[in-house]
N, C-alpha and C positions, 0 to 999 in steps of 0.2 A: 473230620469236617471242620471245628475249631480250628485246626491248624491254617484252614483256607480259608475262613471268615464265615462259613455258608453258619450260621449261628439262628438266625430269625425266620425260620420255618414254620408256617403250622401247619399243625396235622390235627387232622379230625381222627386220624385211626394211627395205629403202628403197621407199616406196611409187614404183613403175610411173608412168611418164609418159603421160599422158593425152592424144591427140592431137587428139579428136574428140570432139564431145557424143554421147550415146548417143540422147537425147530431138531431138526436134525441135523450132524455135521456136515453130510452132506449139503444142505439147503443153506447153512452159516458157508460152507466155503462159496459156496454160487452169488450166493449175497456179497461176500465179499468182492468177488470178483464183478460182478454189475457195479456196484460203488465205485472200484477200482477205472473200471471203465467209463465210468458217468466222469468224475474228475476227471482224469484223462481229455476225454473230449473238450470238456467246459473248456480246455484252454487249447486245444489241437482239434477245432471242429472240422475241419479238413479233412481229417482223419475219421469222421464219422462213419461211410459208409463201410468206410475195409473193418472198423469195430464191430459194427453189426454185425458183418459175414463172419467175423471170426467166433463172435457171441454163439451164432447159429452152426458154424464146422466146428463146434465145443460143445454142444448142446446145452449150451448157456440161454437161451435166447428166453426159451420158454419161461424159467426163472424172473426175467426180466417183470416188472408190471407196465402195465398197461400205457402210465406217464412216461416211462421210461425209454420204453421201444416209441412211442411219441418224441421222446426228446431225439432219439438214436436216427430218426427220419428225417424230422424237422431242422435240429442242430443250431438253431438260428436263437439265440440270447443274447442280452445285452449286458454289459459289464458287470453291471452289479449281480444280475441272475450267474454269471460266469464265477466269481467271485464265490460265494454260496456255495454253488456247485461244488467248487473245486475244494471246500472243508468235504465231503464226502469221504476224501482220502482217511480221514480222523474214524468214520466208522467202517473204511474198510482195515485197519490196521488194530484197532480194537476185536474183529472180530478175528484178524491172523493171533491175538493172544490169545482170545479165545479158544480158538483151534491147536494153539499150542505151536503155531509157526513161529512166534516171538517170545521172548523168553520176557524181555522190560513191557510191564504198561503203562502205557504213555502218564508223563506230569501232568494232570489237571491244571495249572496253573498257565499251561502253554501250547500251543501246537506241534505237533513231531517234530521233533528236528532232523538235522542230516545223520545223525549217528542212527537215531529208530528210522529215518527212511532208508538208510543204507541196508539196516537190518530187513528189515521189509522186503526187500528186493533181491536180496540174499537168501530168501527162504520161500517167498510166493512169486508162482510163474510171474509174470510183465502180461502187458496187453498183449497180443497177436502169437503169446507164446503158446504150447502145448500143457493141459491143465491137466492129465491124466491124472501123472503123480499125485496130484496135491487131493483127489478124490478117493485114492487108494487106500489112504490110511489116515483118514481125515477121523479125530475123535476131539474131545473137550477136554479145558483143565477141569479141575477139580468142580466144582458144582457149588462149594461155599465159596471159593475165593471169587466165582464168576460174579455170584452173588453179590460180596461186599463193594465188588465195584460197580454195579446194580444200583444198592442203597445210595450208595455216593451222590452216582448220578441224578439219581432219580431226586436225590434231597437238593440238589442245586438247581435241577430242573424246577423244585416247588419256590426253591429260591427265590430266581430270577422274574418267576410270574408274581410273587408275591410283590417285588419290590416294584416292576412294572405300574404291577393294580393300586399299590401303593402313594406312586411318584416318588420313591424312594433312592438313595443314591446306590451304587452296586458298592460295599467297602470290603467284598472279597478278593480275592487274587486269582479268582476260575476262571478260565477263558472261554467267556460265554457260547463263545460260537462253533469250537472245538468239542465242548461238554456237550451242547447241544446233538451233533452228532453222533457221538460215543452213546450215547442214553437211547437215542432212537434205535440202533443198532440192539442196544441190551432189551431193551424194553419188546422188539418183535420176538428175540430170542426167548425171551423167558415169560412175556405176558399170557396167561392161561386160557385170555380169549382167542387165540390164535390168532392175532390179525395178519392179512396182508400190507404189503410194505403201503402201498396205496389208504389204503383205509386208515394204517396207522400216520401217515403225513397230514392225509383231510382229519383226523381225531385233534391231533397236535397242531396245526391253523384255526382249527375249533377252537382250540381254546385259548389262543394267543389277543 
């Protein structure tokens, strides 16, 4: 964390050791794949309705939440909301590490680049492809290293709100908007309350 600046955290507690995912791989590849498709759209709304049906001939759909299959209807956002949307990709590609579909996880300090998106693609179906495969032997890396980039996350995430509430200057090198992503991703995975994807975005607007 030193190494990225995230330096001026506080904590009231030391966060709890995490032994176990809460989600299953199965539920981490579907998640993957709605994210995958949410960016997608954000910049190819055109393409919305054939997503859906294809969400739903995958039995993807169900997966989805509630905002989601809202967005997948409606499709109608404005640059900025498009923008946003479209770092999604950041936690669908965190959770292909997770799954063990990628081998590098991603720099903190940046958004994927073409080399981890190429890898990306190379390993997890595309929109409108056949997702069988990737359900069939769908498991986890290791459960500490998930972990360590858990801590990470989560400690940039106390960061950022810290310096907010602050009015502080950001003097890390984490790209806030990237990290943000990857974190919510970790955080449904392994939070013990089991949230859904839904309850955990309105928790984290809560608290922004």
């Amino acid at each position: 964390m030193i190494a990225y600046g995230i330096q001026d955290v506080p904590l009231t507690a030391i966060p709890e050791n995490i032994t176990e995912a809460i989600k299953e791989p199965e539920e981490a590849a579907a998640r993957m794949l709605i994210l995958l498709s949410v960016a997608f759209c954000a910049s190819n709304s055109a393409e919305a309705d054939k997503i859906a049906d294809w969400l739903k001939k995958e039995d993807l759909w169900q997966a989805a939440s509630e905002n989601e299959k809202f967005f997948f209807r409606e499709h109608e956002t404005t640059d900025e909301e498009k923008a946003k949307l479209s770092f999604q990709f950041e936690g669908a590609y965190m959770l292909a590490w997770v799954l063990g579909r990628v081998e590098v996880y991603p720099d903190p300090s940046s958004e994927c680049d073409l080399e981890l998106v190429g890898d990306f693609f190379a390993n997890v179906p595309p929109v409108l492809a056949e997702t069988d495969d990737l359900f069939e032997d769908a498991g986890f890396e290791r459960i500490t290293s998930i972990h360590d980039e858990y801590l990470f996350y989560k400690m940039a995430a106390l960061y950022f709100k810290h310096i907010k509430k602050t009015d502080k200057e950001n003097t890390s090198n984490v790209h806030s908007a990237a990290a943000h992503q990857r974190y919510l991703v970790l955080e449904w995975l392994l939070n013990p309350d089991d949230l859904e994807w839904d309850q955990l975005i309105e928790l984290f607007n809560g608290e922004e």
